[in-house]
PyMOL CGO cylinders between C-alpha atoms (Angstrom):
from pymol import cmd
from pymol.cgo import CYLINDER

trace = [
    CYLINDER, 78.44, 98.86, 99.21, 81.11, 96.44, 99.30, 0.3, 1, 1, 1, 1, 1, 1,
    CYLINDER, 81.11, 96.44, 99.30, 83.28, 98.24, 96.68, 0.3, 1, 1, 1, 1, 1, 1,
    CYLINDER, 83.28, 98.24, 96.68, 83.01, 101.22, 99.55, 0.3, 1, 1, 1, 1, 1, 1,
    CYLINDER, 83.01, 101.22, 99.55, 84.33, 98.85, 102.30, 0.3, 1, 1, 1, 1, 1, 1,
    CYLINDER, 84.33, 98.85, 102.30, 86.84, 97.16, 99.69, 0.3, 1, 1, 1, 1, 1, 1,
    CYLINDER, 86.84, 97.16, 99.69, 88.33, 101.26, 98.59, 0.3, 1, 1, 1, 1, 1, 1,
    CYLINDER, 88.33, 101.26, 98.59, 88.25, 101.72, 103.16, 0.3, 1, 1, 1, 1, 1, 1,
    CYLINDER, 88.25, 101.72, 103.16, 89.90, 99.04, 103.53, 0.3, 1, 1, 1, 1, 1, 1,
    CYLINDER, 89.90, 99.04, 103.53, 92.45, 99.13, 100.74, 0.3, 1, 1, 1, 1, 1, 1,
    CYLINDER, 92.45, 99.13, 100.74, 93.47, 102.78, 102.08, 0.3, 1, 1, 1, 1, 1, 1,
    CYLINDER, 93.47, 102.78, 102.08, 93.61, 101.50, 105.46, 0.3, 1, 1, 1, 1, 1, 1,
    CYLINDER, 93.61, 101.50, 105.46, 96.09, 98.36, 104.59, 0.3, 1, 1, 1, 1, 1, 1,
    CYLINDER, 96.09, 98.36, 104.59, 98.22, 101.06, 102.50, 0.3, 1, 1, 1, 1, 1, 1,
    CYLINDER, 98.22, 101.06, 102.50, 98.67, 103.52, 105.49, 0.3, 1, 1, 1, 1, 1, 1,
    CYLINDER, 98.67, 103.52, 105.49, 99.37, 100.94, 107.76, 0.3, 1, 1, 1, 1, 1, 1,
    CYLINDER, 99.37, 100.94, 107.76, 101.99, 99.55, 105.60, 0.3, 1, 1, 1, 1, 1, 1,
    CYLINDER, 101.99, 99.55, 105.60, 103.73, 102.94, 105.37, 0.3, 1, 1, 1, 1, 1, 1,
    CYLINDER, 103.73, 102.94, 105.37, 103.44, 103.32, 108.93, 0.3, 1, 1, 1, 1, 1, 1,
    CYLINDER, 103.44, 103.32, 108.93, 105.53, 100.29, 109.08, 0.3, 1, 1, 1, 1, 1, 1,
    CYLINDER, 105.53, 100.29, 109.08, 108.17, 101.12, 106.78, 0.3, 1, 1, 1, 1, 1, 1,
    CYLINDER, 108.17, 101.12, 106.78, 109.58, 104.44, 108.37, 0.3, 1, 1, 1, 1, 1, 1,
    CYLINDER, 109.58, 104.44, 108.37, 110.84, 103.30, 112.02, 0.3, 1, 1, 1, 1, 1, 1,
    CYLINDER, 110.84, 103.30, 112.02, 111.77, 106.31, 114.41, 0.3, 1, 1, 1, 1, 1, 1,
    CYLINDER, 111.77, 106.31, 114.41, 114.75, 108.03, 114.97, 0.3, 1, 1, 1, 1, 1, 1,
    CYLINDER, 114.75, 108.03, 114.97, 117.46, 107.33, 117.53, 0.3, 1, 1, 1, 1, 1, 1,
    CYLINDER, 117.46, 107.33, 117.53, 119.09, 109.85, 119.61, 0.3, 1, 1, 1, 1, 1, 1,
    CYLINDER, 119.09, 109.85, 119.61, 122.20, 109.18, 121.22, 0.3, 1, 1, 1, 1, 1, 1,
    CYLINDER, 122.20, 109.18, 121.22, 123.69, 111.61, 124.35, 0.3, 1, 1, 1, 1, 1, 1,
    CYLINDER, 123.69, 111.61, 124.35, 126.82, 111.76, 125.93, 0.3, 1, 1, 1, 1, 1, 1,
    CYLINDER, 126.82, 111.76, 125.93, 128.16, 114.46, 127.84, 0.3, 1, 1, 1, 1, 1, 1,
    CYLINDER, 128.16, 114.46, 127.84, 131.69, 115.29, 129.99, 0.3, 1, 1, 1, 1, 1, 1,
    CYLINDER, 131.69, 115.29, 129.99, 132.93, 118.30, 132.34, 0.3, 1, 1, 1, 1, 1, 1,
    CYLINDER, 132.93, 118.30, 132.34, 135.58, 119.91, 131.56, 0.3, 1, 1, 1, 1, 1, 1,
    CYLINDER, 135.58, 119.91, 131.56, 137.60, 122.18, 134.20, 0.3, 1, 1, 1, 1, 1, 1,
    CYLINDER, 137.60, 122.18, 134.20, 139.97, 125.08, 133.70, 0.3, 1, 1, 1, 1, 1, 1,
    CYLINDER, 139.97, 125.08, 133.70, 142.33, 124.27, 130.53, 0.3, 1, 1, 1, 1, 1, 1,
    CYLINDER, 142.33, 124.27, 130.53, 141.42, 120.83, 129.62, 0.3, 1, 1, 1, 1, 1, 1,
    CYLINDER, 141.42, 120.83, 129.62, 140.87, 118.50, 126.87, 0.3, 1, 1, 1, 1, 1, 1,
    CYLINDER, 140.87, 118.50, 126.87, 137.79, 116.71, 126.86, 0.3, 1, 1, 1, 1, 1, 1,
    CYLINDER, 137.79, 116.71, 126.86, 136.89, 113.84, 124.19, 0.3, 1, 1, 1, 1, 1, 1,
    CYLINDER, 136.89, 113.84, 124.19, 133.49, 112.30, 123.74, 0.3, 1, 1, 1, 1, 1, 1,
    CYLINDER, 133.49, 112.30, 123.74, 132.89, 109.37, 121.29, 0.3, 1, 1, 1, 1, 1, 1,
    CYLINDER, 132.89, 109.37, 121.29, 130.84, 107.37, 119.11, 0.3, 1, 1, 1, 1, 1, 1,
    CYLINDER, 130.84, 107.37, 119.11, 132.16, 104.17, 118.54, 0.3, 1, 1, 1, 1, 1, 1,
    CYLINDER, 132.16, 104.17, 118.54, 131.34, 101.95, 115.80, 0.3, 1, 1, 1, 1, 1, 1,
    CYLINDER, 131.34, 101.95, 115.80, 128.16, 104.11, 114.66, 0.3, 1, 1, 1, 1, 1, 1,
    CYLINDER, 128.16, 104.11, 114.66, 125.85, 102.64, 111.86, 0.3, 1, 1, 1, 1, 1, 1,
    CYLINDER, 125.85, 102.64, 111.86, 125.43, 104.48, 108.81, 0.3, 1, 1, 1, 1, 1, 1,
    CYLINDER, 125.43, 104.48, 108.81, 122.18, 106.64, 108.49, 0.3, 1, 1, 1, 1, 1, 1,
    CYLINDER, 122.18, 106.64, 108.49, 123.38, 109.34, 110.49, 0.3, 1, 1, 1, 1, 1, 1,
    CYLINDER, 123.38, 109.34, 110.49, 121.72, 112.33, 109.84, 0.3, 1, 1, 1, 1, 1, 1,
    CYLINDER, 121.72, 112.33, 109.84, 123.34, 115.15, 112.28, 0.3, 1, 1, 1, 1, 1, 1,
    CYLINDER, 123.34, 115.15, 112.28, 125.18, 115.80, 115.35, 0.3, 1, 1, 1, 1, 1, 1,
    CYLINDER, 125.18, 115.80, 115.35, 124.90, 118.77, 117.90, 0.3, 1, 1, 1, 1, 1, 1,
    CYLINDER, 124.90, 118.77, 117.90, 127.41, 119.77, 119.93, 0.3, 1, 1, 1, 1, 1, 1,
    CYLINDER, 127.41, 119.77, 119.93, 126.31, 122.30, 123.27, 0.3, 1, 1, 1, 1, 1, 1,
    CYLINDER, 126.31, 122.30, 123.27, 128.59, 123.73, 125.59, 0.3, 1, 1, 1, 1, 1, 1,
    CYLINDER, 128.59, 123.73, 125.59, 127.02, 124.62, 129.14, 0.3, 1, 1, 1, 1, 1, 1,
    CYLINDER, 127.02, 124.62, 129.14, 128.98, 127.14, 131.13, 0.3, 1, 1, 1, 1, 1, 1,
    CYLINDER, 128.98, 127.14, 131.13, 128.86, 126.35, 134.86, 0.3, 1, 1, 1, 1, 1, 1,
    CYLINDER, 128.86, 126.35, 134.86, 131.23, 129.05, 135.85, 0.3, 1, 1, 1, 1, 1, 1,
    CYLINDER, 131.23, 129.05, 135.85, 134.61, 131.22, 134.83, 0.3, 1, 1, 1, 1, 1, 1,
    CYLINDER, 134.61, 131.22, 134.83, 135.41, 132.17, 131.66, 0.3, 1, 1, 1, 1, 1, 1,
    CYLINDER, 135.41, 132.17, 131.66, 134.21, 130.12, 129.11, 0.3, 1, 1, 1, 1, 1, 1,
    CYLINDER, 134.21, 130.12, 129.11, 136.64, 129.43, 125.77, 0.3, 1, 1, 1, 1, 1, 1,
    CYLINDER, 136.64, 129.43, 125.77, 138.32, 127.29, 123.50, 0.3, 1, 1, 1, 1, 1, 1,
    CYLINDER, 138.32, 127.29, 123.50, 136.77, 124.80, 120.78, 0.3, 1, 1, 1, 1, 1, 1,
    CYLINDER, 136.77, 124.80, 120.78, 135.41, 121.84, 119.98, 0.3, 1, 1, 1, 1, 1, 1,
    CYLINDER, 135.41, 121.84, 119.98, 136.24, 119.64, 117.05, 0.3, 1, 1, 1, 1, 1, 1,
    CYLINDER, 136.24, 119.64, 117.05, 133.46, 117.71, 114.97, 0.3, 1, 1, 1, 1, 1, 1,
    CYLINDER, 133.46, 117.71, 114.97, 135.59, 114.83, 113.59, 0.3, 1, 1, 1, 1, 1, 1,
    CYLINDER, 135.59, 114.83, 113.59, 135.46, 111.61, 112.04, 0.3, 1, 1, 1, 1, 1, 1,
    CYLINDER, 135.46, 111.61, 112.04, 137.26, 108.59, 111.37, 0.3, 1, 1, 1, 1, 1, 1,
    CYLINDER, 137.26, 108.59, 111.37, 137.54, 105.25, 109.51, 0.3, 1, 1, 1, 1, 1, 1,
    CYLINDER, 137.54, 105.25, 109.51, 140.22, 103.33, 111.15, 0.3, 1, 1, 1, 1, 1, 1,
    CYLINDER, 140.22, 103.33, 111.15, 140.26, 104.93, 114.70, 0.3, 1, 1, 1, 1, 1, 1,
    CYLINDER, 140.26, 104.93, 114.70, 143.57, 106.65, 114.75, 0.3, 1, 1, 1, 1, 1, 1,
    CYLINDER, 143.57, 106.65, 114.75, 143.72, 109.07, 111.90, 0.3, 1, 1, 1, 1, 1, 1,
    CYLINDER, 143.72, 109.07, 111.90, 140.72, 111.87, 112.79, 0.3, 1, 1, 1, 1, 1, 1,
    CYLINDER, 140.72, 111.87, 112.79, 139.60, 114.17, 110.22, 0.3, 1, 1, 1, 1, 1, 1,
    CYLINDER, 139.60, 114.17, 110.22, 137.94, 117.81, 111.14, 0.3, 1, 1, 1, 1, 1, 1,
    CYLINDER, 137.94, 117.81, 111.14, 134.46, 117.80, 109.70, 0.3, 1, 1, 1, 1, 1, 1,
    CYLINDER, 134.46, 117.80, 109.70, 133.27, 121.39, 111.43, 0.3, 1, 1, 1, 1, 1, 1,
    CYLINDER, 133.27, 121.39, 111.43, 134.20, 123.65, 114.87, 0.3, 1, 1, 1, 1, 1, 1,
    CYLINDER, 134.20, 123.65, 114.87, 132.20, 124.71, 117.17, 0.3, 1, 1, 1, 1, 1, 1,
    CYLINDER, 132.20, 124.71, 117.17, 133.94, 127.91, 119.07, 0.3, 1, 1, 1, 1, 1, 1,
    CYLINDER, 133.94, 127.91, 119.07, 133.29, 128.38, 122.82, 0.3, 1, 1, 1, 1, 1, 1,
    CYLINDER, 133.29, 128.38, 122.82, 132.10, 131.87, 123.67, 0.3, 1, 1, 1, 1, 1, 1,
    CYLINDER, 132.10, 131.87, 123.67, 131.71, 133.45, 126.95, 0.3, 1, 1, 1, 1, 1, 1,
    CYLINDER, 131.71, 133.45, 126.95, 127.71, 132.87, 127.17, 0.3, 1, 1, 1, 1, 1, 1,
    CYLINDER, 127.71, 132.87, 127.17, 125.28, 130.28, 129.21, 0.3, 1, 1, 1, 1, 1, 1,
    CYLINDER, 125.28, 130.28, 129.21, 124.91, 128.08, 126.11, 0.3, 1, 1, 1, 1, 1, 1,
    CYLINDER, 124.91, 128.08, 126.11, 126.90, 127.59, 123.39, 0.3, 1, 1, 1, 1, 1, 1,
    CYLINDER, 126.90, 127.59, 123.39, 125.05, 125.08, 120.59, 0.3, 1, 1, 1, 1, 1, 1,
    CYLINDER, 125.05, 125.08, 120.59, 125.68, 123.77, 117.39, 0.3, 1, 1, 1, 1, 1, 1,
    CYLINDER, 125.68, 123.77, 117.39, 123.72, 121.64, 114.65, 0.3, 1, 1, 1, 1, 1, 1,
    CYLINDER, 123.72, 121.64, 114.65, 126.31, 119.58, 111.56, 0.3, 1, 1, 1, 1, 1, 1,
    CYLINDER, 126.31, 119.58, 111.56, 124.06, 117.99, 109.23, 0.3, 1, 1, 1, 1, 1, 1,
    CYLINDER, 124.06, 117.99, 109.23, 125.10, 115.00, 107.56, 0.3, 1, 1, 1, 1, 1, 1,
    CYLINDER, 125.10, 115.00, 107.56, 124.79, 114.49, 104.36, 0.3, 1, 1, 1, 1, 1, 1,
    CYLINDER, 124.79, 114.49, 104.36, 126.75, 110.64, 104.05, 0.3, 1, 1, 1, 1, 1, 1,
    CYLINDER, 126.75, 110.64, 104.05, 127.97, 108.76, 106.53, 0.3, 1, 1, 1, 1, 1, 1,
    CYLINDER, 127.97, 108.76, 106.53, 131.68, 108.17, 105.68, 0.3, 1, 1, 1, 1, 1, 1,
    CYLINDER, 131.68, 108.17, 105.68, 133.18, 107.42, 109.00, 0.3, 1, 1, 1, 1, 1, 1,
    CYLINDER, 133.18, 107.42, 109.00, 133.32, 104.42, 111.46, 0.3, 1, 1, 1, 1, 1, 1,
    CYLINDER, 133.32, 104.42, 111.46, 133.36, 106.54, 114.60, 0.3, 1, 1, 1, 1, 1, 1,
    CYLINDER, 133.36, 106.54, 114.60, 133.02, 110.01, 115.04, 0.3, 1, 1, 1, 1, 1, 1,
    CYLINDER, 133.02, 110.01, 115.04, 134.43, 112.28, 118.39, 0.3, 1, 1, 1, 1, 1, 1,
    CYLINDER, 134.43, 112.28, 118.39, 133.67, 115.77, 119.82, 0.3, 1, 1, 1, 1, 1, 1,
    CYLINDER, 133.67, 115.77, 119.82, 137.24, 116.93, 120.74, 0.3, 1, 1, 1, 1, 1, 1,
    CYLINDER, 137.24, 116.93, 120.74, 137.30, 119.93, 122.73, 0.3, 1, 1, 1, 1, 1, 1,
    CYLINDER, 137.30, 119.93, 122.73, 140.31, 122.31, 123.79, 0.3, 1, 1, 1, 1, 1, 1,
    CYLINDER, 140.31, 122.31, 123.79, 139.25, 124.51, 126.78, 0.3, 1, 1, 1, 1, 1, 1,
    CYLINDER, 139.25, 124.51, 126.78, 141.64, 127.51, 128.39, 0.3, 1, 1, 1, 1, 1, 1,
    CYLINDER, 141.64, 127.51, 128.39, 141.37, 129.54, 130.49, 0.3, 1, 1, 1, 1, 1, 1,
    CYLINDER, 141.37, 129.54, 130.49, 139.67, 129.68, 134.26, 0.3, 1, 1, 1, 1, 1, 1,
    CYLINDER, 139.67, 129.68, 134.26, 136.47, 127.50, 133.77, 0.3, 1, 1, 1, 1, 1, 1,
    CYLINDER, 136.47, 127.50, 133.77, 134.16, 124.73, 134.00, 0.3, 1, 1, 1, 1, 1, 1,
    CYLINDER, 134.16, 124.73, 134.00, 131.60, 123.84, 131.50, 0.3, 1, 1, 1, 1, 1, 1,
    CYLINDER, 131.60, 123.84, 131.50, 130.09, 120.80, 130.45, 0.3, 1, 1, 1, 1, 1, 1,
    CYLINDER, 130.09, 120.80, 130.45, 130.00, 119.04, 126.68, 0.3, 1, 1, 1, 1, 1, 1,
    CYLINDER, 130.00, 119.04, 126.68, 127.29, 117.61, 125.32, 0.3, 1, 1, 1, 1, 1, 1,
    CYLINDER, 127.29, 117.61, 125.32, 127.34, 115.87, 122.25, 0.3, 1, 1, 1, 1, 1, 1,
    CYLINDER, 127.34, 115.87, 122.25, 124.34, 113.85, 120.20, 0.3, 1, 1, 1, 1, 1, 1,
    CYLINDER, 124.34, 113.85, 120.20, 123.94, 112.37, 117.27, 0.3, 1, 1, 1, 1, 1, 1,
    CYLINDER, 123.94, 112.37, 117.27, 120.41, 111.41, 115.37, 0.3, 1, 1, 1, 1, 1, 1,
    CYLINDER, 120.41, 111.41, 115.37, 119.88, 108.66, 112.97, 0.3, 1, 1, 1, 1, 1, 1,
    CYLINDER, 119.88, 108.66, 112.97, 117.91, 105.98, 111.72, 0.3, 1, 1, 1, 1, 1, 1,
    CYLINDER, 117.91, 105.98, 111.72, 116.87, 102.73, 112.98, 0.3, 1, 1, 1, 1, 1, 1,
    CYLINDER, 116.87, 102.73, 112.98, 115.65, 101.46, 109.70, 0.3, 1, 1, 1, 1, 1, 1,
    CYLINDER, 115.65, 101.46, 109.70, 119.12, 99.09, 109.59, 0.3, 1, 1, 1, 1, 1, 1,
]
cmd.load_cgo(trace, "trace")
């Protein structure tokens, strides 16, 4: 009997501890309007590493939705390098997933161009770990 409770309890303490180990994942939103030809920029500033993808929407309130937006990154805030596009189409929601594969950059920015007679509305999120 006890080497029953000693095997529970052993399996018990090693769930537990895994449990432990793997901490949830954080999601981060931030979203802007952007109105008739426009440039609209939304950041992520000083991001820890462990970033494991971003995804980029594009609402349409009204007009003609078009243009793109610009997945990029950088590592000393001026010089931004493209990662991925996302183009704009004429429809109620426009969405994109990037997976991330390593987390090179400092900060990252959705950078998007409109044209045309609109409004729509940017939303940009990023998912990563807390485990740092």
């Amino acid at each position: 009997m006890k080497k029953v409770i000693f095997l529970i309890l052993f399996v018990a303490a090693a769930f537990y501890s895994n449990a432990q180990a793997v901490k949830p994942e954080k999601i981060v939103v931030i979203s802007d309007t952007a109105i008739n030809a426009d440039t609209v920029i939304v950041s992520f500033t000083a991001v820890k590493s462990k970033i494991k993808s971003f995804q980029l929407s594009i609402n349409k309130v009204n007009g003609t939705v078009d243009g793109t937006v610009f997945l990029q990154g950088t590592i000393n805030g001026n010089d931004w390098i493209t990662i991925d596009s996302l183009a704009a189409t004429n429809v109620a929601i426009t969405t994109k997933m990037f997976a991330i594969n390593a987390t090179s950059y400092y900060s990252y920015r959705a950078y998007y161009i409109t044209t045309g007679t609109q409004k729509s509305i940017l939303t940009a999120a990023y998912l990563r770990r807390q485990d740092e």
